[in-house]
N, C-alpha and C positions, 0 to 999 in steps of 0.2 A: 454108469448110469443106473443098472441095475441095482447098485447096494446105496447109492442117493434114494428110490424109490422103495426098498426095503427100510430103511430106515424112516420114510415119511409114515408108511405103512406102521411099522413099531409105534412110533410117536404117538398117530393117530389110535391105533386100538387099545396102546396105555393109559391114554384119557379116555376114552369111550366106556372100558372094562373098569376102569377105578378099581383096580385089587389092594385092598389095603395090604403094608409091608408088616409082617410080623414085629412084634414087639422087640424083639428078641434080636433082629436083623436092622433096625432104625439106625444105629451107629456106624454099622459099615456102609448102608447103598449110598451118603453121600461118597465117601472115598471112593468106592468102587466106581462112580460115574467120572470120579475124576480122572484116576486111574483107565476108565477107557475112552476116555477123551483124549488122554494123552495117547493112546496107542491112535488112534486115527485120525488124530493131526501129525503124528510120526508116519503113518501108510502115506497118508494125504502128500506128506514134502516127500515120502521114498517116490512116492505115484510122478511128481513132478521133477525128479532129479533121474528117472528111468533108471531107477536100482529098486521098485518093487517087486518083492514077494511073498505071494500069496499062502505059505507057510509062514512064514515068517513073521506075516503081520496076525496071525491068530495066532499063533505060539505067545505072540509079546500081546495080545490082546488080553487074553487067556491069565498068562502069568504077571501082570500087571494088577489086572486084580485080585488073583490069589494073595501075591506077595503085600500089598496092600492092605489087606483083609486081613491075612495071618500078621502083619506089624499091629495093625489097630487091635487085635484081639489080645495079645501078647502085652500092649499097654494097657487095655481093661485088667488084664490081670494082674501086673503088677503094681494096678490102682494109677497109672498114669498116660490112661487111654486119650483124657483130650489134649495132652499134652502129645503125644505120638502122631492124634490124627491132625494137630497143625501143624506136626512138622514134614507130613507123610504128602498135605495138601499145597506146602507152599514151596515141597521139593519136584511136586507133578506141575505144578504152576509154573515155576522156572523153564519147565522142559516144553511145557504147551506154550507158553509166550515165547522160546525160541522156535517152537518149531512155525507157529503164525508168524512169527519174522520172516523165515524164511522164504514161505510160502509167498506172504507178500513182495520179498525182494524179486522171487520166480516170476511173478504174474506181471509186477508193473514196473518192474526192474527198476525197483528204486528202496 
């Protein structure tokens, strides 16, 4: 419950603050959002299979984006950055649509 209302809390003072994202960083924050999306719809189905942990899910929260981040920037460099960042997005895509399956099969068992 508490990290539910941390998160509305975030949501809510990112739009309030409107900090614009540096120029410099625009190519990564979409991945990076993908990237921890997938990390906590992965806590989300560990939370409902009672195998989470709370190292665990900030290690893979953590390096999820990093790894992410360092692929996309590795394709800017070698001039085939949005090529890398669709493939970077529709490989966290696969893992976020299983893990929302899952979650769904958990809740309504179906």
């Amino acid at each position: 419950m508490i990290s539910v209302l941390a998160l509305i809390v975030g949501v809510a003072l990112g739009i309030y603050f409107d900090h614009p994202v540096p120029a410099a960083l625009q190519p990564y924050l979409p991945i990076a959002v993908v990237a921890a999306l997938d990390a906590v719809f992965g806590g989300i189905r560990a939370k409902l299979d009672k195998i989470f942990d709370d190292k665990q899910f900030v290690v893979s929260f953590i390096s999820n984006v990093l790894v992410a981040g360092v692929i996309v920037y590795l394709g800017d460099q070698l001039g085939v950055g949005g090529q890398l960042s669709t493939g970077v997005v529709v490989v966290l895509g696969v893992r976020i649509f299983g893990n929302v399956a899952a979650i769904r099969r958990h809740l309504f068992r179906a």
